[in-house]
Legacy VTK file of the C-alpha trace (Angstrom):
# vtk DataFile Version 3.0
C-alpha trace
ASCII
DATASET POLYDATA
POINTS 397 float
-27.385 14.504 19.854
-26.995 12.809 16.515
-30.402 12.495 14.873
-31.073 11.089 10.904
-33.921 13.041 8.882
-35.488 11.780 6.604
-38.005 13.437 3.631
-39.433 12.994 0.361
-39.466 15.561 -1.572
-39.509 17.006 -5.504
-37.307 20.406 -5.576
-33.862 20.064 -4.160
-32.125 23.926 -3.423
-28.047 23.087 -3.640
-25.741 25.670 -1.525
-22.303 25.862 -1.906
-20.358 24.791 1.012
-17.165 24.446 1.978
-16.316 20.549 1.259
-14.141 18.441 -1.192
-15.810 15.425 -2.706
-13.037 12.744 -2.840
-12.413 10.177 -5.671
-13.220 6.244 -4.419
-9.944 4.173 -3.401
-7.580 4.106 -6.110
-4.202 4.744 -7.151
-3.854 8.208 -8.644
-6.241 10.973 -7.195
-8.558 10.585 -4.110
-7.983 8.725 -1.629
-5.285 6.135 -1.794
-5.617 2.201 -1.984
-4.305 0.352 1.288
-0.425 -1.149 0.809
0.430 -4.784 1.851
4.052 -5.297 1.186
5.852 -8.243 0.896
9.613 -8.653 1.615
12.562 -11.089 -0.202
16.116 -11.397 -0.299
19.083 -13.615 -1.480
22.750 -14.319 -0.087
25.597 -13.667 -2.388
25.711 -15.596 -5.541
27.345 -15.759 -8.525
24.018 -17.978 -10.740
23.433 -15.723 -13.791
19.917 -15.362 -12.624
17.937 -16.037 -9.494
14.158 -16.322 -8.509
12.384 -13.847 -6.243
9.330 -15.156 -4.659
5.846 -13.180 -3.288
2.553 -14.271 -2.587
-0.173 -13.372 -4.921
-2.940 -11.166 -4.461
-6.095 -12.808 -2.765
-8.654 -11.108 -4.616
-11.349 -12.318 -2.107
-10.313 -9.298 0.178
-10.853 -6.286 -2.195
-9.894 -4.954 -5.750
-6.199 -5.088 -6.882
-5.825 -0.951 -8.000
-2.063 -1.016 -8.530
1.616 -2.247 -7.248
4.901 -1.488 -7.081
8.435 -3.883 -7.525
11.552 -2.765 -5.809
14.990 -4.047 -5.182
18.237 -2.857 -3.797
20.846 -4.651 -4.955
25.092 -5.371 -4.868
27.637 -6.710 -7.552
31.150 -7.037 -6.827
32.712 -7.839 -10.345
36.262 -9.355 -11.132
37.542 -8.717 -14.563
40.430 -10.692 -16.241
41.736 -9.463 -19.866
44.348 -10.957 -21.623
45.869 -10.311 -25.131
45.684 -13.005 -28.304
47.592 -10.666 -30.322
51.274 -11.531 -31.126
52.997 -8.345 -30.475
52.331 -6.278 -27.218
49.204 -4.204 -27.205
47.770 -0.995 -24.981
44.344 -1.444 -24.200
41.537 0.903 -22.770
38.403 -1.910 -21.715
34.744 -0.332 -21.077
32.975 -2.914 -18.762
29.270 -2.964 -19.049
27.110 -5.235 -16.801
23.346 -4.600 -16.790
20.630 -6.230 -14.289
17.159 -6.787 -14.661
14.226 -7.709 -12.107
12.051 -9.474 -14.481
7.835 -9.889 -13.440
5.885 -12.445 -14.878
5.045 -12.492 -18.614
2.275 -10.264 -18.920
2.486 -8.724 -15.749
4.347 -5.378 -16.977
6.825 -4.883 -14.180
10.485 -4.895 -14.632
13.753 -2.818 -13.383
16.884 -2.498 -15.237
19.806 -0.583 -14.630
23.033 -0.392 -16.730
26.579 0.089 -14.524
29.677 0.979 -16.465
33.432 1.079 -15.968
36.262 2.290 -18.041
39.686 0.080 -17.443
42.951 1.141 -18.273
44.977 2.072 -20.256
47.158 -0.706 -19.864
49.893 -2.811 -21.726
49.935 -6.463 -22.212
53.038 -8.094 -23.706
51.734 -10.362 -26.596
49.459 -13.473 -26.106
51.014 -16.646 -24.499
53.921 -14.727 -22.717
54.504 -13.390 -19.386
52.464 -9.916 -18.751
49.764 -10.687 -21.182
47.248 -10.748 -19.241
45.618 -8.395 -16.439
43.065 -8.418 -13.154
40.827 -5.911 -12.239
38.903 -5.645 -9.344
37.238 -6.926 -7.365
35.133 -3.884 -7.835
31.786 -3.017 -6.321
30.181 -2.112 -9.643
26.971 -1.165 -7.725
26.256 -0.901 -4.532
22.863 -0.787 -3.098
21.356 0.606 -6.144
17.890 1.097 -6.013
15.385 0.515 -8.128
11.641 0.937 -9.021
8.604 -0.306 -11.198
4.757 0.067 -11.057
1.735 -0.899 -12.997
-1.654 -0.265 -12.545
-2.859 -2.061 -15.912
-1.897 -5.725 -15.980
-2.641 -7.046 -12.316
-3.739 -10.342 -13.584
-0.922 -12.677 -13.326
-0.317 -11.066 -9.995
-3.817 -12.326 -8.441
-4.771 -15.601 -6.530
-3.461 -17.688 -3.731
-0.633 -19.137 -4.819
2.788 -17.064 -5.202
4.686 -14.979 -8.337
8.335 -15.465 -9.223
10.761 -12.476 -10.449
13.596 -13.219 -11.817
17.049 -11.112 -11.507
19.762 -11.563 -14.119
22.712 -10.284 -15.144
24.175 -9.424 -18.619
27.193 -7.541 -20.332
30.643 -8.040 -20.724
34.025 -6.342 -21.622
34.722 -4.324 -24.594
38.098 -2.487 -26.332
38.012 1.334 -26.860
41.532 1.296 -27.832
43.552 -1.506 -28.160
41.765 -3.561 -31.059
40.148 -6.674 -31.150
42.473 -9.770 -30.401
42.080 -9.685 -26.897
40.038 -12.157 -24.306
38.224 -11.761 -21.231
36.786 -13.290 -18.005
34.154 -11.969 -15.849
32.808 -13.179 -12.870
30.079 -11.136 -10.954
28.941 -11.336 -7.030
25.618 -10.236 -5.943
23.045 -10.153 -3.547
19.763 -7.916 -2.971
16.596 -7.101 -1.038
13.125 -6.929 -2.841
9.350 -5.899 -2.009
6.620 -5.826 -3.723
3.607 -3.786 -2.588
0.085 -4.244 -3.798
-2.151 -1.530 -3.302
-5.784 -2.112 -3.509
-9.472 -1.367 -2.578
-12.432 -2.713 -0.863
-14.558 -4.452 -3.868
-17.190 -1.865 -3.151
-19.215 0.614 -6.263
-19.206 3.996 -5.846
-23.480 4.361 -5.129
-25.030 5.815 -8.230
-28.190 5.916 -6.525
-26.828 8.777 -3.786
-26.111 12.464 -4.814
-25.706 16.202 -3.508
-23.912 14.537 -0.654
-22.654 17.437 1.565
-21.118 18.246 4.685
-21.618 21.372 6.330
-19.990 22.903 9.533
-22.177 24.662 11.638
-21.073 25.898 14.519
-19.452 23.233 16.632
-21.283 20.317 14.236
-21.039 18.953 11.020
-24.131 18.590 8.988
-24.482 15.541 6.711
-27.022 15.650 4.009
-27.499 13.438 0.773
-30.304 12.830 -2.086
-31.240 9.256 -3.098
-33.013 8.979 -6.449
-34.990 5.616 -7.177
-35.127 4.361 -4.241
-36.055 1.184 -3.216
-37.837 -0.346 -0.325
-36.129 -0.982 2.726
-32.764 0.219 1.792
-30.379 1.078 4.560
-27.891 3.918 4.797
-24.698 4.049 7.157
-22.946 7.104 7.928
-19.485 6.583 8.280
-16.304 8.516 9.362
-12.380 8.668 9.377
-9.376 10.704 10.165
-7.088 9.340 7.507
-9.500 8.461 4.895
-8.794 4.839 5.139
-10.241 3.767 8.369
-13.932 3.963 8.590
-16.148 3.468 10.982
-19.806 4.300 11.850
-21.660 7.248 12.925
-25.005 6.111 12.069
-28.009 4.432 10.186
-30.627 5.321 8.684
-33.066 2.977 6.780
-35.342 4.317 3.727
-39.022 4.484 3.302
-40.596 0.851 2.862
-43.226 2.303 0.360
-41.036 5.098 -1.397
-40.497 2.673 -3.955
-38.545 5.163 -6.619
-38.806 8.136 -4.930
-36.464 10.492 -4.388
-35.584 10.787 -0.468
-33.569 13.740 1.650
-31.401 12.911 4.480
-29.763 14.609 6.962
-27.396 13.626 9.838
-26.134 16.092 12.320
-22.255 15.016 13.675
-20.922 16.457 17.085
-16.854 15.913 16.482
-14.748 16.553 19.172
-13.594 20.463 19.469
-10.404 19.436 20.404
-9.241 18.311 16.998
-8.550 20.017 13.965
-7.512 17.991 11.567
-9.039 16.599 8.601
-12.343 14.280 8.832
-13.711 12.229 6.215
-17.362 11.433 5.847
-19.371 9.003 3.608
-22.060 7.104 3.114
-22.584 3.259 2.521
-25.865 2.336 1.334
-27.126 -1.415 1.251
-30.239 -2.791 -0.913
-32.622 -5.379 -0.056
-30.755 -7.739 -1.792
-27.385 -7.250 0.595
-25.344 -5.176 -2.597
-23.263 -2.612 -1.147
-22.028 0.460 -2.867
-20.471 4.042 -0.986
-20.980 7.312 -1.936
-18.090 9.727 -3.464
-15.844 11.030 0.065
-16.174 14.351 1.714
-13.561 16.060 3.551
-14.107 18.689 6.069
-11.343 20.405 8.356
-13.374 21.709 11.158
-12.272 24.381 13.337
-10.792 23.297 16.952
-9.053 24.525 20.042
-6.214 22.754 19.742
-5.210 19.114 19.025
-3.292 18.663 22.702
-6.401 16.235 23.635
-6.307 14.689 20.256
-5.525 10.961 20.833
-4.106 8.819 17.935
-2.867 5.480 17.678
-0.962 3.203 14.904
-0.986 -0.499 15.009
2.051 -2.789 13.978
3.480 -5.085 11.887
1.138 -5.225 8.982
1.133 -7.547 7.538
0.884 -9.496 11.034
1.830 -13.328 11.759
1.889 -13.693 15.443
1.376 -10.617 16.876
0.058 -6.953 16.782
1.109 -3.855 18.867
-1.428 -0.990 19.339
0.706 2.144 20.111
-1.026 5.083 21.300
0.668 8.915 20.501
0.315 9.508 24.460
0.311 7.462 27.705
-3.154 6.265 28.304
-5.156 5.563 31.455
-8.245 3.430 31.846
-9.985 0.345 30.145
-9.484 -0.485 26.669
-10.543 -3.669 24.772
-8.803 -5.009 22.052
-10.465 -6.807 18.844
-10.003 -8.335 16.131
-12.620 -8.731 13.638
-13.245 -10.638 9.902
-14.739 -8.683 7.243
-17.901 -10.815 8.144
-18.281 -8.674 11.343
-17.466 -11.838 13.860
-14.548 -11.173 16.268
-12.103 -12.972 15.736
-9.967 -12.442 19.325
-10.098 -10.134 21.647
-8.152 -8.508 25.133
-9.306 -6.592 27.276
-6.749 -4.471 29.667
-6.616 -1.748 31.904
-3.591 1.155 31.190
-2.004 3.103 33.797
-0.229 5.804 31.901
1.250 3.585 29.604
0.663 3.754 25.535
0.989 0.132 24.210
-1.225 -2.995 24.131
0.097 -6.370 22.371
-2.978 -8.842 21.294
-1.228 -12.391 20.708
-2.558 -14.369 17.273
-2.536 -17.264 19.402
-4.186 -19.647 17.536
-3.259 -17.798 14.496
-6.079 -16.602 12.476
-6.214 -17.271 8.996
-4.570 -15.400 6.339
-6.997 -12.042 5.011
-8.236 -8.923 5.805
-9.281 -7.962 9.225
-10.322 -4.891 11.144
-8.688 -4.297 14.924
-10.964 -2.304 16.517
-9.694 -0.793 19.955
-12.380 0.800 22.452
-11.093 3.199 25.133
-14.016 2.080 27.250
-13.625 5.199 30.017
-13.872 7.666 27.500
-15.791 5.918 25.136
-13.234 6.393 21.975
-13.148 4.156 19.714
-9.947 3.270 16.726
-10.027 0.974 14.140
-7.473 0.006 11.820
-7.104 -2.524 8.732
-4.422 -5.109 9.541
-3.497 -7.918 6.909
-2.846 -11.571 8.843
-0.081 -13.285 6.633
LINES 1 398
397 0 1 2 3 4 5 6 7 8 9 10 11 12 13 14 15 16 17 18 19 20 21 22 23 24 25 26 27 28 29 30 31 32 33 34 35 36 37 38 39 40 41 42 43 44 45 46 47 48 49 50 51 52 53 54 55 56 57 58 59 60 61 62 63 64 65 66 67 68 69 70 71 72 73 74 75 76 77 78 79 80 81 82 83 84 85 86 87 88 89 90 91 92 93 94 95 96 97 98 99 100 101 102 103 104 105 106 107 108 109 110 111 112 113 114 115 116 117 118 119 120 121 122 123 124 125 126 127 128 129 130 131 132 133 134 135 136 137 138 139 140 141 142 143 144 145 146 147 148 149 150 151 152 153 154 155 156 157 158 159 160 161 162 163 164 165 166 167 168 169 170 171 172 173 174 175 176 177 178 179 180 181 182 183 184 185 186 187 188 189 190 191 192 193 194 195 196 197 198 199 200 201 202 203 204 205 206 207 208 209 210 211 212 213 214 215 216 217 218 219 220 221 222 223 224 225 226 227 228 229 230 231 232 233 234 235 236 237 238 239 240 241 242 243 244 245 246 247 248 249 250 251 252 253 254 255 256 257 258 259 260 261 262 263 264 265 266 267 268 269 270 271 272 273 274 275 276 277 278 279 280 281 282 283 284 285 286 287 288 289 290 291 292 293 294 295 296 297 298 299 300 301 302 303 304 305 306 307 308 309 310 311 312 313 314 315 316 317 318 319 320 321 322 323 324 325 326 327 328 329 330 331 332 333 334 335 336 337 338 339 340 341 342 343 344 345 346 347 348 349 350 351 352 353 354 355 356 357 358 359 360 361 362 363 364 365 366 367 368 369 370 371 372 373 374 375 376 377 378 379 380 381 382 383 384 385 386 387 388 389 390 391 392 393 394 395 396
């Protein structure tokens, strides 16, 4: 049974225990921010530069912690040199063409590359006669080079509802290393690409500075939660909360704080029965909730605990994400038995739901039909004959 204790008290006694206290949601260290990525492209052109175009940020559905620009991209360049000179000339040409994937102004993201090839040598009889001029190519200068940007400083122009425009651009031209300088040249470049951009970010949620000593503690075949709350106020409420990748979260338990231990300090304790079968990783921590509705979470815990095996370990992934008319719930295993499917706001309300019965099969597809609006949601999916329960962040685009 899973029971929350509660106790006021003045001496604390700290053990050491076997846990590691996990950094909030960020970019770095800890655990990492959630990745929406958004996907572009252009046909073969031969513009000197063309826009890319991704939707903004909505910063209504959590904290922008980083993101990342990349492109893979093609050029297929035909060079023409001929010679102004009046007498007949050898030549050796370097051709340089550079790209660049060009963010926003102030928005610190850009990827350039610089391709190179060396030409020649080669004779040209002099200028305005037969054989003075020459064609090269056309050559595939670059093909599917890939390239790479992030930032985690200058987010800004990169938030709101609207969209963000790149820009990709070439530059360069041809140049003599033997031969002189009376020469001419024309260059004409083909290229196409694929882009993403990714933004990585957090739920807008402090880390609690009100909780401490938060520890988890295997005994046995449980985990024992226990944290310290220092100035406490009235009818604050406490939710114990658990994952297996660290990103996922959902609850264990609540526990609500003393009405009249107005600034106390309070212990609690929360006693976790996982299931012996698994032995991976699980994450614990703890959201806590004042009267006025502010929440905050406290630093994450991570705790392998020891198992038989993970043969009756049952995982699932959920795809695409972001989602526009669909989403596919794909177990690791055939499954047998009830399961209902939902999807749920941020606010708590669901959304759409499906409920279905599996027969050794390891897939479930919940329609968007009507389409929900674009955000953050949570799919939560309840094996109701085993009572399991998943849930998952999905992104509706």
């Amino acid at each position: 049974m899973n029971r929350v204790y509660i106790s006021l008290f003045i001496v604390v006694t700290i053990v050491n225990i076997p846990w590691v206290a996990g950094a909030q949601c960020n970019c770095s260290a800890g655990v990492p921010a959630t990745p929406i990525t958004y996907y572009a492209s252009f046909a073969t052109t031969k513009q000197p530069s063309t826009s890319v175009t991704f939707p903004q940020f909505n910063p209504a559905i959590g904290t922008l912690a980083c993101l990342t620009v990349n492109d893979t991209v093609t050029g297929v360049t035909t060079t023409v040199a001929y010679n102004t000179a009046p007498v007949p000339v050898t030549y050796k040409f370097l051709l340089n063409i550079s790209d660049d994937l060009e963010g926003p102004a102030g928005g610190g993201l850009s990827v350039s590359n610089l391709y190179s090839r060396i030409y020649g040598p080669t004779t040209l009889q002099r200028g305005g006669f037969p054989g003075d001029s020459v064609t090269y190519g056309p050559d595939t200068l670059y093909n599917s080079a890939v390239g790479s940007a992030s930032t985690s400083s200058n987010t800004a122009p990169y938030l709101g509802n609207g969209n963000i425009d790149f820009t990709y651009s070439l530059s360069g031209g041809l140049v003599t290393t033997q031969g002189g300088t009376n020469y001419g040249q024309q260059i004409t470049t083909s290229y196409w690409g694929n882009f993403s951009l990714t933004y990585y970010w957090c739920p807008a949620t402090p880390l609690a500075t009100t909780i401490r000593d938060f520890t988890a503690t295997p005994q046995g075949n449980t985990i024992l939660l226990q944290w310290i709350t220092e100035n406490q106020q009235p009818n604050t409420q406490y939710e114990i909360q658990t994952s297996q990748d660290g990103k996922n979260f959902y609850t264990l338990g609540e526990a609500e704080g003393n009405a009249s231990a107005t600034g106390t300090a309070a212990k609690y304790q929360y006693q976790y029965d996982p299931d012996p079968s698994y032995v991976g990783k699980l994450y614990f921590r703890i959201e806590e909730k004042d009267p006025s509705g502010k929440i905050s979470l406290s630093a994450i815990l991570i705790v392998e605990p020891s198992g038989a095996g993970n043969t009756g370990l049952v995982r699932l992934q959920t795809f695409p994400n972001p989602a526009t008319n669909s989403l596919q719930v794909l177990f690791n295993s055939g499954q047998t038995g009830r399961f209902l499917v939902e999807l749920v706001a941020t606010s708590g309300q669901v959304v759409q739901q499906k409920a279905v019965t599996l027969t050794g099969t390891n897939q479930i597809t919940l329609d968007l039909s009507p389409q929900p609006p674009r955000g953050l949601y949570f799919l939560r999916t309840t094996d109701l004959s085993h009572s399991r329960n998943f849930v998952n962040k999905v992104f509706i685009n």
